[in-house]
N, C-alpha and C positions, 0 to 999 in steps of 0.2 A: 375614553381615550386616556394612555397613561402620558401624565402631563409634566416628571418628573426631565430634568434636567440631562439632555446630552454633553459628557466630557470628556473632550476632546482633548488628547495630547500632544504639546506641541513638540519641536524638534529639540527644544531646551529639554524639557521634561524628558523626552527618550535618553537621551545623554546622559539625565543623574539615573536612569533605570540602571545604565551601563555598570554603576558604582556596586549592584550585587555581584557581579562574577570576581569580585575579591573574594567573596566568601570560595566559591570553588577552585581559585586560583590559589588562594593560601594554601586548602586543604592538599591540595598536588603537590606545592611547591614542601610542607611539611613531611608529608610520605613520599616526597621523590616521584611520583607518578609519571615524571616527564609529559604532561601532558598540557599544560599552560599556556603554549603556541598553539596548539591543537583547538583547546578552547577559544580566546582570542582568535584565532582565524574565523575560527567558525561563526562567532558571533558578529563578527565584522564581515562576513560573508552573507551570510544570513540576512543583517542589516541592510545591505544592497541589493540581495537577493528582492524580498519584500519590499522596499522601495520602487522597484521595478514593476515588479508584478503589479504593485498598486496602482501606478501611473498609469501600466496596460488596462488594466482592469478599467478605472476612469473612464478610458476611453471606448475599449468593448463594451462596455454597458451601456453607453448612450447611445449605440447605434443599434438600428434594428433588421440591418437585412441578415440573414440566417448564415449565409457563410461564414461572416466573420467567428461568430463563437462557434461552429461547426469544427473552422480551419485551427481556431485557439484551441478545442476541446483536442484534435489529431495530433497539433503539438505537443502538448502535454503527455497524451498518452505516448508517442514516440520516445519523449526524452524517461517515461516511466522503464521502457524497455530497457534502452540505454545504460540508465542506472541501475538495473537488477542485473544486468550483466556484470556493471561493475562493483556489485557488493557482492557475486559469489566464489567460493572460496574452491569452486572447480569449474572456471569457464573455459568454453569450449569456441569456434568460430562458428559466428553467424548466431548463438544462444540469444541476442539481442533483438534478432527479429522475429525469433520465433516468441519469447517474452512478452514479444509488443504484443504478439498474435493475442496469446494469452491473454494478456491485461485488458486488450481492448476488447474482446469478446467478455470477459468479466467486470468488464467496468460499463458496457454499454446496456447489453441486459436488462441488469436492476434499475439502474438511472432509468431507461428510457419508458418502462415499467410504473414506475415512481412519478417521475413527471407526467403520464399521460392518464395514467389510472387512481393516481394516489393524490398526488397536488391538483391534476386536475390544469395544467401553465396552458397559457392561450395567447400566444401559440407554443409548444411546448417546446421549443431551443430558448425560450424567454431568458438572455445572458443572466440575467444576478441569480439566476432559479439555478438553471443549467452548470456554470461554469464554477459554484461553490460548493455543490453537491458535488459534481464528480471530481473536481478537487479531493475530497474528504475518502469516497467510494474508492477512485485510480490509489491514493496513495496507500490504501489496505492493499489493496489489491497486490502493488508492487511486493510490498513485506511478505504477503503468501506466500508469491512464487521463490521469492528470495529463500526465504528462510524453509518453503516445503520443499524446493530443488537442494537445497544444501542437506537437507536430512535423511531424503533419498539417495543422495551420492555416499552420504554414509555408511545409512544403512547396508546398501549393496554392498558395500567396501568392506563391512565389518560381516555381513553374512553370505558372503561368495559362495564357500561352501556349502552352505545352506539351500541357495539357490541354485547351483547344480545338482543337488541330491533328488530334489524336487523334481526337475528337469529329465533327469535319468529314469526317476519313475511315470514317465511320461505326465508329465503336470504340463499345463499352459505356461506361457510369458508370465499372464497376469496370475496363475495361482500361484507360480511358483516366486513372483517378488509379493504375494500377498502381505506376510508379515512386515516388510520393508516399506509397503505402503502404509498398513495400518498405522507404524511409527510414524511417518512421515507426515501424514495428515492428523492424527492427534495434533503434532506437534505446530501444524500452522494453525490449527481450527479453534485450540485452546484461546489463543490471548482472546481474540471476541466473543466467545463464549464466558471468559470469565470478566471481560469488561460490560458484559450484560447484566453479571451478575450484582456487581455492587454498583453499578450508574444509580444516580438517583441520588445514593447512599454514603457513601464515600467518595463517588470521584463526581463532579459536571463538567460534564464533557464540553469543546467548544462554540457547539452550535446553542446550547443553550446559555453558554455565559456569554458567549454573544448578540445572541439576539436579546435579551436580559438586560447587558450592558447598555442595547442602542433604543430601548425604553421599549420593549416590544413587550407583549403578553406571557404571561411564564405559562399558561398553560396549552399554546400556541408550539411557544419554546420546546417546551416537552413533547409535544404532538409529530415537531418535527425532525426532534434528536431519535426517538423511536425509533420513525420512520426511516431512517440514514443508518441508525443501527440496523434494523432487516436488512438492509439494500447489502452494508457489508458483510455481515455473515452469508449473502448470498453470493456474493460476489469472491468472497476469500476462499468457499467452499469450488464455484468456478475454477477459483485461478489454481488453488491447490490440483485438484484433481488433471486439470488442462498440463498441466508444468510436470505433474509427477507422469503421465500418458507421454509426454517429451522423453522424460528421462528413459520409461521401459523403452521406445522406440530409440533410443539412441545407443544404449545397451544391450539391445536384444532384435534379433530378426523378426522376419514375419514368421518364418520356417522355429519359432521358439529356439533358438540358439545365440547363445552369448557372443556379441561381440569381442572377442577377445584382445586384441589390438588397441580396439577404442575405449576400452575399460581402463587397459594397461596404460592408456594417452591422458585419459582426462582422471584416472584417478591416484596416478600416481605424487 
């Protein structure tokens, strides 16, 4: 058993942490960035943010009847939708809940997957198993959809033509935004694929520098950063494809024909 020392930081100690964002605050305030409120907020957001959740957490984890981290797990994934709404750069109404749709189908999947075939948790909603993992899993998730829905409204935007020409020679919905998916999904599917690529190596990720830091086994650690990495490439791959199936159906009829109207609404 590793018998090395837990260090724990106190509220003083987080407050001199606060003394780096001078470094990034010079650099803005040097090149004019305008962005040093921005910073500043965020990390004083942030700060409350995690104070909170912590205190939650505290308390969902001691308890052990199933809804409670069931009901925490739903909230999260609702405010996941929320926020993808509000990070894209063509939203639409009602995008928020369809997002959720997404996210939760791609976040619940792997996780539930993961916990019942892979860890093995008994019972498997076990909170400190459940509610850290999909933590880690929902928040990829969200970024897929964000960043594959923005590259598809793109794409479409930039190959319209393209996409009616297809169209006209009798092509599907889906063959004829073929190329526009393939962009689209490269483009989510990359960051975890190439965070696969140098893990280990150049980057440690969080779950092993935490469990690391809290005196746990590194080759545990690593057993279960793997593990969390599958779950998200399976999950990012979900969200990706669920979100960009959103956008053909939102663009396009059943009948293969462009929306035209709602093209000219959301992508102008």
């Amino acid at each position: 058993m590793n018998s090395d020392p837990y260090y724990e930081i106190s509220a003083v100690s987080l407050a001199v942490g606060f003394i780096l964002l001078v470094i990034p605050s010079g650099f803005s305030k040097l090149l004019r960035l305008g962005i040093v409120k921005d910073l500043i907020w965020g990390a004083v957001r942030a700060a409350i943010q995690l104070m909170i959740v912590g205190a939650l957490l505290g308390w969902v984890l001691s308890r052990r009847e199933p809804y409670i981290p069931v009901a925490g797990l739903f909230l999260m994934l609702l405010s996941a939708g929320i926020n993808a709404q509000r990070r894209q750069k063509f939203p639409y109404p009602w995008l928020w809940l369809k997002a959720t749709g997404v996210i939760v189908t791609a976040t619940i999947l792997p996780l539930v997957f993961i916990l019942i075939f892979v860890v093995r948790a008994d019972p498997w909603y076990t909170p400190r198993l459940m509610i850290p993992l999909a933590g880690m899993v929902m928040g990829n998730s969200m970024s897929a959809v964000v960043l594959g829905l923005d590259r598809f409204y793109a794409g479409f935007k930039d190959r319209w033509a393209l996409i009616e020409a297809r169209l006209a020679l009798g092509a599907s919905r889906y063959q004829a935004c073929l190329p526009v998916v393939r962009g689209a999904a490269r483009a989510s599917l990359l960051p975890i694929i190439n965070t696969m690529m140098i893990i280990g190596i150049v980057h440690l990720p969080g779950m092993i520098v935490g469990q690391i830091t809290a005196g746990g086994d590194p080759n545990q650690a690593a057993r279960y950063q793997l593990m969390i990495m599958y779950a998200i490439a399976t999950a990012n791959a979900l969200a990706t494809f669920g979100v960009i199936f959103l956008g053909i159906s939102r663009f396009m009829t059943n009948h293969h024909q462009i929306r035209y109207e709602t093209v000219r609404e959301d992508l102008q």
